[in-house]
C-alpha angles and dihedrals in degrees: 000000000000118000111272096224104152124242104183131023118238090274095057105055118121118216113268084233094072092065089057091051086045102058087042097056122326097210078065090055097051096046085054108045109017102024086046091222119134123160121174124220125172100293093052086043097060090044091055100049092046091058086043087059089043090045093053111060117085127232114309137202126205135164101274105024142019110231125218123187131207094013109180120223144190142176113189072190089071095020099239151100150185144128130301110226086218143348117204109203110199125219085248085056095254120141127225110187118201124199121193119228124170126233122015124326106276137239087246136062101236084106095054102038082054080056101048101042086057086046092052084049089058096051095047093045098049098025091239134117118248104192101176132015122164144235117240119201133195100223104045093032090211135116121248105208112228119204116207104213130152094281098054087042097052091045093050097051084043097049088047078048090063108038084051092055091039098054097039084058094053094217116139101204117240116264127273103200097218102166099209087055105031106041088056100050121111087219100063093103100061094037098040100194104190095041095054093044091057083052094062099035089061088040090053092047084055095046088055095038092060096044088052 
């Protein structure tokens, strides 16, 4: 395992969420995070009410693991922390983290790096290696197995590496209008992408028209 030199003291640590929030669309993240704003729809909805039925249960014993639910995490390493859905601990002493997403595995990693990042914070934390977890989602009702190799891990410490420096910096990006993305998330409203772009289009037109 990496060195465990810390970057940030307790205080510091920004949430593991925001990474996902992060890889999926930074201005998001910023809103979020920085900006403060957070509005549900029904996609949030369903999502919140699958981690309330996870969070929920107690600890659970079964044949081959103990469960623990809502397990909270943290890596002064990363600089980040949160709180692991469920942690299956096998009878050899391996962990299998499991994190709940609603709807069908994506075209993109911001599930996984999510994943990941609670996966580095176990084996910091308890000095082990967790080499897989999975991704459980609601539609399916399957799990997705995640392994966690070099490139997942190097996308995931580069991607806290970002939102840190993101957030210490205090700048929200400016806004990418992407329709499949944008017209579906619960914070529209509040960055308004298409709105914004026309903006600058008609700024930047301006701008050319007065230096003609």
């Amino acid at each position: 395992m990496p060195g465990t030199h810390p970057i940030a003291e307790e205080d510091d640590l920004i949430p593991i969420s925001a990474l996902q929030h992060m890889l999926y669309c930074p201005r998001q993240c910023a809103l979020i995070h920085l900006e403060r704003h957070w509005a549900e729809n029904r996609y949030t909805a369903e999502g919140r009410i699958l981690h309330s039925r996870v969070d929920s249960g107690a600890t659970e014993s079964r044949p081959s693991a103990r469960v623990e639910r809502s397990v909270p995490v943290r890596s002064l390493r990363v600089g980040i922390a949160g709180v692991v859905d469920v942690v299956e601990i096998h009878t050899d002493g391996s962990l299998y983290p499991i994190e709940y997403k609603r709807g069908r595995p994506k075209s993109h990693r911001a599930d996984e790096v999510q994943l990941c990042a609670q996966a580095l914070c176990l084996e910091e934390m308890l000095d082990t290696s967790v080499p897989e977890g999975a991704l459980f989602y609601g539609r399916s009702r399957r799990r997705k197995p995640v392994e966690f190799n070099r490139e997942l891990r190097r996308i995931t410490e580069r991607v806290a590496a970002d939102t840190r420096e993101m957030i210490a910096a205090g700048r929200t990006p400016p806004p990418e209008y992407e329709p499949r993305k944008c017209d579906n998330c619960s914070l529209n409203e509040f960055c308004q992408p298409r709105a914004v772009r026309a903006q600058d289009a008609v700024r930047d037109w301006l701008l050319t028209a007065i230096e003609r």
